[in-house]
PASEBA-1860 file (N, C-alpha, C; in nm, 3 decimals):
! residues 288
1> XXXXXXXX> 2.280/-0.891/1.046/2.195/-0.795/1.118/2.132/-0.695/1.021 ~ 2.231/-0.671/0.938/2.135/-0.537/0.826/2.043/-0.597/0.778 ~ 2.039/-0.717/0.688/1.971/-0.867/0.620/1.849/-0.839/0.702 ~ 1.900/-0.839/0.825/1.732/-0.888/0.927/1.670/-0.730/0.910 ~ 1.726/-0.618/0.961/1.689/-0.488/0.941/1.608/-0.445/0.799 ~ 1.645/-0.458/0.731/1.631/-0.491/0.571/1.498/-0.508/0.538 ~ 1.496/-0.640/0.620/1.363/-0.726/0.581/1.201/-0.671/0.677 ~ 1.335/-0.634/0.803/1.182/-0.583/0.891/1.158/-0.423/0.860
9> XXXXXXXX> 1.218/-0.327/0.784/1.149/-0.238/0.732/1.082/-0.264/0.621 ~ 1.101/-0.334/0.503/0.973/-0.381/0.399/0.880/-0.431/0.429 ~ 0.879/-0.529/0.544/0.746/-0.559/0.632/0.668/-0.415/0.648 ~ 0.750/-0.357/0.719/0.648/-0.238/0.783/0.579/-0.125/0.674 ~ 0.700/-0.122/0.584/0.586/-0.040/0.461/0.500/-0.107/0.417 ~ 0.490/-0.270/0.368/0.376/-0.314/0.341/0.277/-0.329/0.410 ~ 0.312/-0.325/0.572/0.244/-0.324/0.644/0.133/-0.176/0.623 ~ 0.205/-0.068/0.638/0.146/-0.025/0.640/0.058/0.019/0.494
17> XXXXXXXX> 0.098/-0.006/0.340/0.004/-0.030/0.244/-0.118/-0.103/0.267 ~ -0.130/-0.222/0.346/-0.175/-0.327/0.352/-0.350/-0.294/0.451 ~ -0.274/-0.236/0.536/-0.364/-0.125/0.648/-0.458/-0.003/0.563 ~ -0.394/0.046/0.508/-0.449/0.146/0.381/-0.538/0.072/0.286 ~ -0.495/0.010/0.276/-0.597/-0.072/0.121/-0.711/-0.124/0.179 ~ -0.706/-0.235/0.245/-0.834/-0.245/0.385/-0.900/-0.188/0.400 ~ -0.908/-0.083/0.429/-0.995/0.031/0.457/-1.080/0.007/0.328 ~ -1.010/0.045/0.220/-1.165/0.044/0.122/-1.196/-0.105/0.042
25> XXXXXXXX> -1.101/-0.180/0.082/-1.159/-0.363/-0.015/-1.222/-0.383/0.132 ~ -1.140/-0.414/0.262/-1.215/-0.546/0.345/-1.295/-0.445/0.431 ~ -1.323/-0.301/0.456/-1.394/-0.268/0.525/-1.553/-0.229/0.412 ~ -1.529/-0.124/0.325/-1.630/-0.092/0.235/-1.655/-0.170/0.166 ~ -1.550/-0.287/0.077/-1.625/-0.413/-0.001/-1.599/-0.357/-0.160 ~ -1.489/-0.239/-0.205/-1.501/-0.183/-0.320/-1.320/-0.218/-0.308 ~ -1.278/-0.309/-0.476/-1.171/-0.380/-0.506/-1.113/-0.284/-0.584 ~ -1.055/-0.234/-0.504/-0.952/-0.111/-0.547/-0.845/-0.193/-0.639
33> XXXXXXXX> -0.830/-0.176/-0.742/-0.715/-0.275/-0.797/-0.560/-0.157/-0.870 ~ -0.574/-0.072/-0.777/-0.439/0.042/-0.827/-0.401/0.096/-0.722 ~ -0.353/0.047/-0.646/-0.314/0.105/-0.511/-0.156/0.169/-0.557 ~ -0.082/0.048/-0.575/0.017/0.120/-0.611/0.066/0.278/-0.688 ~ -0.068/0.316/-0.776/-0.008/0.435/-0.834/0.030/0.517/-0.689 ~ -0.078/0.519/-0.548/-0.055/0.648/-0.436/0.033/0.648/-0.396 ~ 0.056/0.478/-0.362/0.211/0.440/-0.353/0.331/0.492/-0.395 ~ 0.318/0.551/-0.540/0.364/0.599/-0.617/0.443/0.726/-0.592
41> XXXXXXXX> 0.288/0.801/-0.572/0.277/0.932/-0.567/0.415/0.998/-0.480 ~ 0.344/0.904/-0.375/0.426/0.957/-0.231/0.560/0.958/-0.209 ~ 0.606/0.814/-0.335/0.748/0.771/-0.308/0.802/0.893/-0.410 ~ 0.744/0.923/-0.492/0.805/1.033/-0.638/0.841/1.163/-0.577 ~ 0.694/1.213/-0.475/0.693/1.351/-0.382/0.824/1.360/-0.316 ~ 0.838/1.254/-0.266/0.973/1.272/-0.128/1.080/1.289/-0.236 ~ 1.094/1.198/-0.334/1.235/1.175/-0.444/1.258/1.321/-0.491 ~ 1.179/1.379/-0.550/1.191/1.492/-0.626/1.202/1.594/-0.558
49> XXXXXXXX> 1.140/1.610/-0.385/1.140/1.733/-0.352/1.316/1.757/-0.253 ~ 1.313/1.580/-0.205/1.425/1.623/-0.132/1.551/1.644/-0.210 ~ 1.584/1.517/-0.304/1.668/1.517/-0.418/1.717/1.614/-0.457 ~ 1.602/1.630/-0.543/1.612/1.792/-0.616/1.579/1.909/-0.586 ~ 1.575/1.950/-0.483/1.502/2.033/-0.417/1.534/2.098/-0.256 ~ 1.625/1.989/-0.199/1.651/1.991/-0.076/1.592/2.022/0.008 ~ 1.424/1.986/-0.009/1.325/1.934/0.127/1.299/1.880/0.208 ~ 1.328/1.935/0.319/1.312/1.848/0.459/1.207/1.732/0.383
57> XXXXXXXX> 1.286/1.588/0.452/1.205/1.455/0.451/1.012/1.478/0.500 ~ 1.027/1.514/0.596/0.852/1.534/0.656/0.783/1.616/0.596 ~ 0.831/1.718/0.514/0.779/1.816/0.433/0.703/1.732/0.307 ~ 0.828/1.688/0.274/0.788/1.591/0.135/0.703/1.495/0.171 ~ 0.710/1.450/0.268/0.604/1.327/0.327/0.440/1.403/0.319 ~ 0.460/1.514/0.350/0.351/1.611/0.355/0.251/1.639/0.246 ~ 0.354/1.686/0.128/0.339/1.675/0.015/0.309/1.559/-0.048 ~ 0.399/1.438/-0.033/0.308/1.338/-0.148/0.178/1.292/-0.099
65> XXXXXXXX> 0.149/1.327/0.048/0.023/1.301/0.129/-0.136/1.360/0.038 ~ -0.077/1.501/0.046/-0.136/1.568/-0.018/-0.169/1.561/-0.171 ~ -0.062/1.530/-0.197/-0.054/1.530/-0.380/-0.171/1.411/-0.421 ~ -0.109/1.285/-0.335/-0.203/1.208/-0.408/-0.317/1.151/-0.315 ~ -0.357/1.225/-0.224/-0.488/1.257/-0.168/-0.580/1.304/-0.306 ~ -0.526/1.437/-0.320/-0.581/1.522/-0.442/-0.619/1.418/-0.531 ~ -0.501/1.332/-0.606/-0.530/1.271/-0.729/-0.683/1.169/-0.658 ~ -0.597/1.085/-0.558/-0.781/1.015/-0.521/-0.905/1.069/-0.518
73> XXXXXXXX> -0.938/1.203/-0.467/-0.988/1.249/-0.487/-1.068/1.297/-0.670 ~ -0.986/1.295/-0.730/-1.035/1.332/-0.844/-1.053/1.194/-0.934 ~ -0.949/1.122/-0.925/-1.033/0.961/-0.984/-1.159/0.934/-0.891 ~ -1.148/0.925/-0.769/-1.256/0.895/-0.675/-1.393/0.899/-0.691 ~ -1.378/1.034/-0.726/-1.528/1.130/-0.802/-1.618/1.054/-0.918 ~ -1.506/0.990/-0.968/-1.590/0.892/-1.065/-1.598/0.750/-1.027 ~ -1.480/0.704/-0.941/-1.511/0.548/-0.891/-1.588/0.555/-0.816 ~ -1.602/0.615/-0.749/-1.792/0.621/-0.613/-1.917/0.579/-0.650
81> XXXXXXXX> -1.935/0.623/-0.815/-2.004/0.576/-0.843/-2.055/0.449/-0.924 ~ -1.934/0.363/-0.925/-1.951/0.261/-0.971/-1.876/0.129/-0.837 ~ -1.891/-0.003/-0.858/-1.884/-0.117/-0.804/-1.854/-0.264/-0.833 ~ -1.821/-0.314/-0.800/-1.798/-0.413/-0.855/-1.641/-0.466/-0.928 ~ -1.690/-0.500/-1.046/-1.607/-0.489/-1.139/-1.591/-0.345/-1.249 ~ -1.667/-0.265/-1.218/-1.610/-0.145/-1.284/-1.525/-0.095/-1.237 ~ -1.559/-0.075/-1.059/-1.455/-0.029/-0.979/-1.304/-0.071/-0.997 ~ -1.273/-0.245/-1.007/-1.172/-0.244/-1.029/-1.101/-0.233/-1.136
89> XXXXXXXX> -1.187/-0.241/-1.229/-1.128/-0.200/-1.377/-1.084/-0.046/-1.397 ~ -1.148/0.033/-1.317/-1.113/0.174/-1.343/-1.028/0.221/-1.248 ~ -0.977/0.117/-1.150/-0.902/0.182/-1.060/-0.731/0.068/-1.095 ~ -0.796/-0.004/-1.134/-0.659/-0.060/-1.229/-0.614/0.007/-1.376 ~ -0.692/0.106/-1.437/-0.644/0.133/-1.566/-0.553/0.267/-1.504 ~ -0.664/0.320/-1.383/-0.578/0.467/-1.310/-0.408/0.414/-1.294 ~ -0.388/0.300/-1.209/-0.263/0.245/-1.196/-0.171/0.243/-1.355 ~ -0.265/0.215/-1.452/-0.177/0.193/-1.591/-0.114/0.336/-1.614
97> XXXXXXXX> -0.207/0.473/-1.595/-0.186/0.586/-1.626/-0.066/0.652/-1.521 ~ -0.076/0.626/-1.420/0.041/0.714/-1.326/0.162/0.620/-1.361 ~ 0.127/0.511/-1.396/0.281/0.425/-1.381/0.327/0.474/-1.594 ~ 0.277/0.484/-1.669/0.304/0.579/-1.786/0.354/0.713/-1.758 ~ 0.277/0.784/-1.657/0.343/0.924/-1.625/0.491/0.912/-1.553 ~ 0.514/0.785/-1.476/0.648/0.783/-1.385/0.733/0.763/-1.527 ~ 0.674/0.706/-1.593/0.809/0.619/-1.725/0.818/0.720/-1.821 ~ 0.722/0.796/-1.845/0.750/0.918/-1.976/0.779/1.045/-1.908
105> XXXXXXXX> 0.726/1.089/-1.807/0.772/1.223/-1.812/0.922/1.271/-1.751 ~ 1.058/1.225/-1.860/1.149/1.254/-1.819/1.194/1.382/-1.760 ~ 1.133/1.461/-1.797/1.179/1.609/-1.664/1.124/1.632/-1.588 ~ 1.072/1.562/-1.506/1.006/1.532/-1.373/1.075/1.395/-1.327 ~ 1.022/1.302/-1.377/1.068/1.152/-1.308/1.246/1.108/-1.289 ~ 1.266/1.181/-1.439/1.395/1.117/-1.523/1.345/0.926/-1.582 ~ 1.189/0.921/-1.598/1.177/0.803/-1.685/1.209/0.671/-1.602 ~ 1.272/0.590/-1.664/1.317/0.461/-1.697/1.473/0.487/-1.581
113> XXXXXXXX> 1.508/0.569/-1.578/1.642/0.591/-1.525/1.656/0.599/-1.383 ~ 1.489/0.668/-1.337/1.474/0.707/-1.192/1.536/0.806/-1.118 ~ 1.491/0.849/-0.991/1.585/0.946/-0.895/1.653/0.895/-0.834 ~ 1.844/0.899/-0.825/1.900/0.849/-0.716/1.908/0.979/-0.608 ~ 2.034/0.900/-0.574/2.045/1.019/-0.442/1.946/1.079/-0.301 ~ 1.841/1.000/-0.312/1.717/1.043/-0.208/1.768/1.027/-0.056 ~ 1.740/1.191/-0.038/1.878/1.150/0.091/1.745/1.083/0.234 ~ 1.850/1.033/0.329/1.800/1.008/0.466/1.690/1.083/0.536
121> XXXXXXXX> 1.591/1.057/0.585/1.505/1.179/0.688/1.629/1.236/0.795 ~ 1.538/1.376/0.851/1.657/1.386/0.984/1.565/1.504/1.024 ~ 1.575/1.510/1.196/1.439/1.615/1.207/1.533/1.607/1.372 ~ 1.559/1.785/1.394/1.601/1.807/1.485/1.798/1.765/1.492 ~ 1.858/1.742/1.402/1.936/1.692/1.399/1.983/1.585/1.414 ~ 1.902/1.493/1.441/1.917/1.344/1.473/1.876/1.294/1.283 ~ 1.977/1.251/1.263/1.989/1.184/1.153/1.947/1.021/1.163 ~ 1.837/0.960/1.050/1.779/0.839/1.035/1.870/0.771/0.976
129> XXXXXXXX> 2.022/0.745/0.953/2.047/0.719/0.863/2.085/0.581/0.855 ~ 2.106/0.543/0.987/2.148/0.395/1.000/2.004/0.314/1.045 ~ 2.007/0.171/0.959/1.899/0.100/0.970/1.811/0.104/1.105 ~ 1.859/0.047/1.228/1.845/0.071/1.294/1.680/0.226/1.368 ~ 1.772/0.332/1.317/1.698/0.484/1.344/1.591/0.447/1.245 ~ 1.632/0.413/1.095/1.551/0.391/1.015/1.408/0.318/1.038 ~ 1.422/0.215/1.125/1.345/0.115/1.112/1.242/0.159/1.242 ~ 1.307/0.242/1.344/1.253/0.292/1.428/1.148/0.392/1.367
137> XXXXXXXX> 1.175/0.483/1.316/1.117/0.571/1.239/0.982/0.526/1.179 ~ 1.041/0.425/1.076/0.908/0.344/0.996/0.853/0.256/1.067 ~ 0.866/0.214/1.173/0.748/0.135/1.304/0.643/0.293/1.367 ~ 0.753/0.396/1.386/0.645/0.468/1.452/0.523/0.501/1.373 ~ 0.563/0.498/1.229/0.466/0.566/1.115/0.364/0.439/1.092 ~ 0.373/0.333/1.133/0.314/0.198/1.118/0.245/0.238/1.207 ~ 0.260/0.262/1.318/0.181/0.245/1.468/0.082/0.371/1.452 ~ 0.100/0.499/1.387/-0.002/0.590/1.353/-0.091/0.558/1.250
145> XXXXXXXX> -0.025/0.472/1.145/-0.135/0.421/1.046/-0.246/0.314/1.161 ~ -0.155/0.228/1.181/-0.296/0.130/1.250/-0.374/0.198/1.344 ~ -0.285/0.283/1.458/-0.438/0.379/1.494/-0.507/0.459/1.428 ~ -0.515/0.511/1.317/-0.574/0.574/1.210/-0.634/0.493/1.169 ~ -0.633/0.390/1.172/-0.733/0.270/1.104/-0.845/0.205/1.175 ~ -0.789/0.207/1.282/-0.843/0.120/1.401/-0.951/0.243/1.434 ~ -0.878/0.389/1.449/-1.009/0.467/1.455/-1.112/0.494/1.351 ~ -1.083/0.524/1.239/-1.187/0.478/1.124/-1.265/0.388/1.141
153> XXXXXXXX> -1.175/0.255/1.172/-1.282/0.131/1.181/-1.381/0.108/1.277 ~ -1.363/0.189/1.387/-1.445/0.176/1.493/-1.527/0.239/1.484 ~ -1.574/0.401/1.458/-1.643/0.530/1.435/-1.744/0.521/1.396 ~ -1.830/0.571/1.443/-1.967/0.557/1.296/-1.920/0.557/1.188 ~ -1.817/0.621/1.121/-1.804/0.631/1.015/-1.772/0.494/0.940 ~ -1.660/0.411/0.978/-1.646/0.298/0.972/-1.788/0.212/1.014 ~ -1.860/0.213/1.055/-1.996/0.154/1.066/-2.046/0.154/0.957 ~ -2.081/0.298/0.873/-2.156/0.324/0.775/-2.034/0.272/0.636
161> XXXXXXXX> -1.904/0.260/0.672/-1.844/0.152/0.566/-1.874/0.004/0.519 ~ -1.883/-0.039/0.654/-1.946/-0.192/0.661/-2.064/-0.198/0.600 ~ -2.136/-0.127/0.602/-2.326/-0.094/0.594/-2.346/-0.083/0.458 ~ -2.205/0.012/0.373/-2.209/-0.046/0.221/-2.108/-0.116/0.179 ~ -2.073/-0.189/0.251/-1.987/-0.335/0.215/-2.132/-0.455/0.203 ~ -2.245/-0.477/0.321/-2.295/-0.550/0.299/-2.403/-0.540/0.222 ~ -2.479/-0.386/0.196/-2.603/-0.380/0.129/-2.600/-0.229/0.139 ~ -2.512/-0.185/0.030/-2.509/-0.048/-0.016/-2.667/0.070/0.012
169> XXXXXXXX> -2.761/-0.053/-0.098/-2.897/-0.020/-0.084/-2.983/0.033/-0.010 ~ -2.925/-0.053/0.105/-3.018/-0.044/0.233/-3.009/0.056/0.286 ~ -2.867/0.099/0.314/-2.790/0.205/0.357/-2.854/0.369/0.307 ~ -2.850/0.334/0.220/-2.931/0.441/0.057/-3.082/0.510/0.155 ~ -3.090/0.397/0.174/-3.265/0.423/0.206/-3.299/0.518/0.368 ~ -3.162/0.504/0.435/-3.167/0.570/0.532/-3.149/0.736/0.540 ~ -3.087/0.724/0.408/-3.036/0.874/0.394/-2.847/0.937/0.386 ~ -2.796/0.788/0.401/-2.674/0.824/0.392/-2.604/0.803/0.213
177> XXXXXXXX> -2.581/0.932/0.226/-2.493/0.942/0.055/-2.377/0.836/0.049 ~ -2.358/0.753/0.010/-2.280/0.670/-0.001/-2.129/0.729/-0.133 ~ -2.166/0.799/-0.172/-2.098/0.846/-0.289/-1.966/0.917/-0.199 ~ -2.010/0.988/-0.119/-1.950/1.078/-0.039/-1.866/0.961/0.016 ~ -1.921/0.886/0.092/-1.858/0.791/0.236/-1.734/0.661/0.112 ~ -1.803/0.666/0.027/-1.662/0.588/-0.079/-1.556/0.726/-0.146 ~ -1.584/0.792/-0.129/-1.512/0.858/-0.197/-1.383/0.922/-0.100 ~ -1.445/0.939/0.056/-1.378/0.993/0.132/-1.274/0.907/0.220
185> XXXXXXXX> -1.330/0.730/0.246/-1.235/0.641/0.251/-1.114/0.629/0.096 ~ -1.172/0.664/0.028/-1.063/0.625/-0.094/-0.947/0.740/-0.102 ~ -1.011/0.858/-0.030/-0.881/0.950/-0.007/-0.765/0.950/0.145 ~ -0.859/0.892/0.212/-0.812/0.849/0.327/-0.683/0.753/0.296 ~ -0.734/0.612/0.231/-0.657/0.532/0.212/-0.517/0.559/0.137 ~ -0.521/0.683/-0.007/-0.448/0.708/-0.072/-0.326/0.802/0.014 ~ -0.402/0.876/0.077/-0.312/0.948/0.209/-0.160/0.867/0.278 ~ -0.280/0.759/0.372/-0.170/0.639/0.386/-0.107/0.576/0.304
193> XXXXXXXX> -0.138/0.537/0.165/-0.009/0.479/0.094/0.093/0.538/0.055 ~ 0.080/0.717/0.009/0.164/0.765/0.050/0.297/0.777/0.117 ~ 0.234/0.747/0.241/0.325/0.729/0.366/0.441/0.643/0.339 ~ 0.377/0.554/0.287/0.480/0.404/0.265/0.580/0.430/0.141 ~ 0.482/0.512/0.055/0.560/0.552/-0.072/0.699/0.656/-0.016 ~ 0.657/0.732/0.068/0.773/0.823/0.126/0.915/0.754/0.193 ~ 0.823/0.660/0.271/0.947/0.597/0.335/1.007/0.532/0.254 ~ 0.962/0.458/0.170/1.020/0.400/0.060/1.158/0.430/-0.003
201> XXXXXXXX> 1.089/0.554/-0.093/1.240/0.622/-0.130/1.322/0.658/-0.037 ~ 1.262/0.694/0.078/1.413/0.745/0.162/1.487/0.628/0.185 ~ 1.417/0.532/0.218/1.494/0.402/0.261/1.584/0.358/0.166 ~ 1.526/0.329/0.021/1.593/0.295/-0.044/1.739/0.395/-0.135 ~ 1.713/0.503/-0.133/1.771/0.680/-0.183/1.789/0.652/-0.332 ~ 1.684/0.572/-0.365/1.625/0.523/-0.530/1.462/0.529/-0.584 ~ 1.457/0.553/-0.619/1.305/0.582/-0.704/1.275/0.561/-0.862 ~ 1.215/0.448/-0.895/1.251/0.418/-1.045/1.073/0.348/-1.057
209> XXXXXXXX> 1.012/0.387/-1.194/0.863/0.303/-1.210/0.847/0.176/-1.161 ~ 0.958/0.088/-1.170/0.973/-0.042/-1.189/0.874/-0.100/-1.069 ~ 0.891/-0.027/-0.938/0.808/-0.067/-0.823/0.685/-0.003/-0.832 ~ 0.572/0.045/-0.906/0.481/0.109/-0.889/0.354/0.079/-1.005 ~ 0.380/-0.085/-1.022/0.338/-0.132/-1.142/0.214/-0.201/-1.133 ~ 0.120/-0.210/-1.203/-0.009/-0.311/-1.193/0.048/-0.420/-1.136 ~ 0.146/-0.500/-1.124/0.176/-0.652/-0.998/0.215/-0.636/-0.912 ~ 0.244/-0.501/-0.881/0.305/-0.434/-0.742/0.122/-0.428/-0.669
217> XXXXXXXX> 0.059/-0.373/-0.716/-0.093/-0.346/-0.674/-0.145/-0.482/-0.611 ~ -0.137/-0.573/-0.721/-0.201/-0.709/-0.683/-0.138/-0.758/-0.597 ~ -0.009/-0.714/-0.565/0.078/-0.777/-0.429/-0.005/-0.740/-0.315 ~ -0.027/-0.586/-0.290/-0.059/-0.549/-0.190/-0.221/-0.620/-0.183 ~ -0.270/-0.606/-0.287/-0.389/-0.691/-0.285/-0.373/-0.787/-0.207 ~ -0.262/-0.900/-0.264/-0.255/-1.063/-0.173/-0.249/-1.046/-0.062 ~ -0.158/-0.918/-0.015/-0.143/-0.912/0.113/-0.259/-0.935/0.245 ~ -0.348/-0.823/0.184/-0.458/-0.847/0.326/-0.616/-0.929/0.231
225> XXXXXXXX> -0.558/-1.003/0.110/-0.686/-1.067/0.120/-0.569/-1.211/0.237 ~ -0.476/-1.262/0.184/-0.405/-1.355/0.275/-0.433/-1.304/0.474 ~ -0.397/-1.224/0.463/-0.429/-1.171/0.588/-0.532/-1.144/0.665 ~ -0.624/-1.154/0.548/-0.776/-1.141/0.609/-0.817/-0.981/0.587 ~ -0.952/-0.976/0.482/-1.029/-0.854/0.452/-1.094/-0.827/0.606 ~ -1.079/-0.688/0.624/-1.194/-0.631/0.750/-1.122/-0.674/0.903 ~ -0.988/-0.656/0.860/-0.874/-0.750/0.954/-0.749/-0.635/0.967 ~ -0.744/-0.554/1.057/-0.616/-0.489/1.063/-0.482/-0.553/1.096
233> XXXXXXXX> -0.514/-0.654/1.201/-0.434/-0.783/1.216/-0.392/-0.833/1.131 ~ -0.476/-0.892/1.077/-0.450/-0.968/0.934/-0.382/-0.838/0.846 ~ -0.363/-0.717/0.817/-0.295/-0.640/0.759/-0.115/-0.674/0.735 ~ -0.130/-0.644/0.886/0.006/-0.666/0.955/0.102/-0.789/0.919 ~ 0.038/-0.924/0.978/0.042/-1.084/0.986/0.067/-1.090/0.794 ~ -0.036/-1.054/0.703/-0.015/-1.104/0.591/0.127/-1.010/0.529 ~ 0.147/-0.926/0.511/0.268/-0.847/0.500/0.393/-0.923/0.568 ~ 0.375/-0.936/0.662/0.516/-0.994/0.775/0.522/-1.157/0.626
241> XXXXXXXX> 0.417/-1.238/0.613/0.402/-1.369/0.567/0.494/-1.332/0.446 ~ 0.393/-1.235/0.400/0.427/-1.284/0.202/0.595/-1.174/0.189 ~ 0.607/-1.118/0.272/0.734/-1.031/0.244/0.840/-1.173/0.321 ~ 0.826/-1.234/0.381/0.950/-1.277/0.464/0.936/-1.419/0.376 ~ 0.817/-1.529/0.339/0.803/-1.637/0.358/0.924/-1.645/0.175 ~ 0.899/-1.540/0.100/0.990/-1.538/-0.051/1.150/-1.583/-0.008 ~ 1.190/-1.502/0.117/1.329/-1.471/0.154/1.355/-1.656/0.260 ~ 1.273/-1.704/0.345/1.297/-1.796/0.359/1.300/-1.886/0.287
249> XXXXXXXX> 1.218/-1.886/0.160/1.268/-2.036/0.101/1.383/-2.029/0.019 ~ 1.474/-1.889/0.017/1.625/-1.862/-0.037/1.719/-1.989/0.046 ~ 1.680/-2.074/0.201/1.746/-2.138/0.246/1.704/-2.291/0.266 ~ 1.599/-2.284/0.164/1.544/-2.417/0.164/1.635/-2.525/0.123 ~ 1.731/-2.489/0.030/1.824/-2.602/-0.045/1.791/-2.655/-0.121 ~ 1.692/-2.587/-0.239/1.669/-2.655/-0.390/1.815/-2.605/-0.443 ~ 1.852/-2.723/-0.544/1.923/-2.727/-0.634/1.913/-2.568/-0.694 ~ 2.099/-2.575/-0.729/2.103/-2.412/-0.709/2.058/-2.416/-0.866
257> XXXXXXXX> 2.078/-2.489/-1.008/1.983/-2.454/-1.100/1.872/-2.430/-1.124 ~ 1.767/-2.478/-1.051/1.665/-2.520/-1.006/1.541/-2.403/-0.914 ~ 1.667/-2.338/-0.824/1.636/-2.240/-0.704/1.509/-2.135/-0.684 ~ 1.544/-2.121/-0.853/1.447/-1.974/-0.827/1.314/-2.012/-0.847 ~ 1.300/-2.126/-0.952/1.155/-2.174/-1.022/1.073/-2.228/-0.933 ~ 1.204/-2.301/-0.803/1.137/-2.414/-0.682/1.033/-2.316/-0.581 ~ 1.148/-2.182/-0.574/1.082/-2.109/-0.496/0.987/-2.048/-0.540 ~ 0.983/-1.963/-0.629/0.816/-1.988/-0.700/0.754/-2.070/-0.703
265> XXXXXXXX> 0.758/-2.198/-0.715/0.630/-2.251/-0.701/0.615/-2.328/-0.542 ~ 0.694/-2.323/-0.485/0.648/-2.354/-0.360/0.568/-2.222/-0.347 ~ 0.624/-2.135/-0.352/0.564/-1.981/-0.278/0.424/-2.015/-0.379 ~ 0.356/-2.043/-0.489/0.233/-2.022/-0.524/0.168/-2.146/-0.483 ~ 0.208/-2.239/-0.433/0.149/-2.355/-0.366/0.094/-2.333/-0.278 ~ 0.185/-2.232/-0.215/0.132/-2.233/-0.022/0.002/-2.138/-0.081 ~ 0.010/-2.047/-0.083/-0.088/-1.948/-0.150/-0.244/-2.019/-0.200 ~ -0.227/-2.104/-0.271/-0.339/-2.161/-0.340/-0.401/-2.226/-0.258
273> XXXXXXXX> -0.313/-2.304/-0.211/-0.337/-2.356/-0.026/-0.422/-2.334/0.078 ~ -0.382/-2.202/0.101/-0.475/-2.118/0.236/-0.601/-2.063/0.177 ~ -0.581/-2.045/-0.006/-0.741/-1.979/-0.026/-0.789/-2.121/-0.047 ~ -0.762/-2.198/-0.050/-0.855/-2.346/-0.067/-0.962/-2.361/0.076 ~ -0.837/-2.357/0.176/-0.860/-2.406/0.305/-0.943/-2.329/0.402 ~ -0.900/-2.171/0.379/-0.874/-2.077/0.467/-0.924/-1.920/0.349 ~ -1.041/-1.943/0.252/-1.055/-1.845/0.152/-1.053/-1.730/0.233 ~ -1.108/-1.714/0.331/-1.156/-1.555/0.419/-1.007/-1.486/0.454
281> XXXXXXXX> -0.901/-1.599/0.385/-0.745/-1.532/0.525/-0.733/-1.604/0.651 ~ -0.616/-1.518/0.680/-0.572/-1.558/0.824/-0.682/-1.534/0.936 ~ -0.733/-1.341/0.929/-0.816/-1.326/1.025/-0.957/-1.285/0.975 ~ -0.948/-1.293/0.842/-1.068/-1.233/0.774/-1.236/-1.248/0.838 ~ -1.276/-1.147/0.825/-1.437/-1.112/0.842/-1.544/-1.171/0.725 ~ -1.457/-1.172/0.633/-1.586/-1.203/0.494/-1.477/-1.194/0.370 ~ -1.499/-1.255/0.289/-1.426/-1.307/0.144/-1.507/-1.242/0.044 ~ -1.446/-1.200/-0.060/-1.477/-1.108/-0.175/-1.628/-1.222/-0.247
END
């Protein structure tokens, strides 16, 4: 039962990364390739403030919201104005730089060593501490991200996302600053990863670089291109896939020498698979 608990709260934080990132690859069309540093942010905010600090859990949630809102904001300023492949080059080198700041700045991070001790949320006296409360907790924060998304996506505002997903240009010509409308989904999105970053550490009451790395990014990447870009569904569905489908083939019965390599490459088979068959995703709108 914990095993199953376990598995369906890592769903739901990726879930909800997965929901966040969307917003600016499958709705705006700009390949964010550093998600993980906000990820980051959020999981470091909660570690350090409650840890060390003894800050209410939601406070800190507050804070890494904020913290690395801010930072999007200030990389942002310069990715707005670029596309393409600059975009993801500069938003993957950002990922190289915060995941250097988690590993060097030992009187803040503690480095390589990480924060233990990250205690439980608890609000009103009801303590999160058993999986269970836990998992309750991180569904409700899932269910505010996807309506946060779902309202974005619907809004004019989300209109005028799509509008420079398909022809930036055109958009240009009407009068809408586009600089602004990428810049302000990219803080949006960083907000929500956050979130996931918070729950994270509490869940785990560990915080170490190791998870906040340029292949941690491209995970969340696989996630909702598998799931489908411009797909909140597909957010959800691809997260539930690529987080659970690793742990089922643990019972496939390859040869136990054998085990780990089988399951890698089955797991990159299936993968290669669905973008052959199925490039757009599960529910996808349009393919990069």
């Amino acid at each position: 039962m914990d095993y199953i608990l376990h598995l369906a709260i890592l769903v739901i934080i990726y879930a909800i990364l997965g929901l966040s990132l969307n917003l600016v690859v499958g709705y705006t069309g700009l390949l964010a390739s550093g998600h993980a540093a906000f990820y980051g942010i959020g999981a470091y905010a909660t570690a350090i403030l409650t840890a060390s600090l003894g800050v209410n859990f939601f406070v800190s949630m507050a804070a890494g919201i904020i913290a690395s809102a801010g930072a999007a904001f200030l990389i942002g300023a310069v990715l707005s104005r670029f596309d393409g492949d600059y975009y993801a080059l500069v938003s993957l080198g950002f990922n190289v730089i915060i995941y250097s700041v988690f590993l060097n700045w030992q009187g803040l991070t503690r480095g390589p060593l990480g924060i233990p001790g990250v205690p439980r949320p608890a609000l009103f006296g009801i303590e999160f501490s058993s999986g269970v409360f836990f998992l309750a907790l991180a569904a409700f924060f899932l269910a505010l991200s996807f309506l946060a998304a779902r309202f974005v996506a619907r809004s004019s505002f989300g209109r005028v996302l799509k509008s420079i997903r398909e022809d930036e240009k055109a958009i240009q010509v009407f009068g809408y600053n586009t600089v602004y409308f990428k810049l302000a989904i990219f803080v949006i999105s960083a907000g929500m990863a956050a979130v996931a970053g918070s729950l994270l550490s509490s869940y785990i009451t560990f915080v170490d670089p190791s998870s906040f790395t340029v292949m941690e990014s491209v995970f969340i990447l696989a996630i909702i291109i598998f799931g489908g870009l411009s797909s909140l569904k597909g957010s959800v569905v691809g997260a539930l896939v690529l987080v659970l489908l690793p742990e089922a083939l643990r019972f496939a019965g390859f040869p136990q020498s054998l085990a780990a390599q089988m399951r890698q490459g089955v797991y990159g088979l299936f993968l290669i698979a669905l973008m052959l068959y199925r490039p757009q995703g599960l529910f996808g709108e349009f393919k990069l």
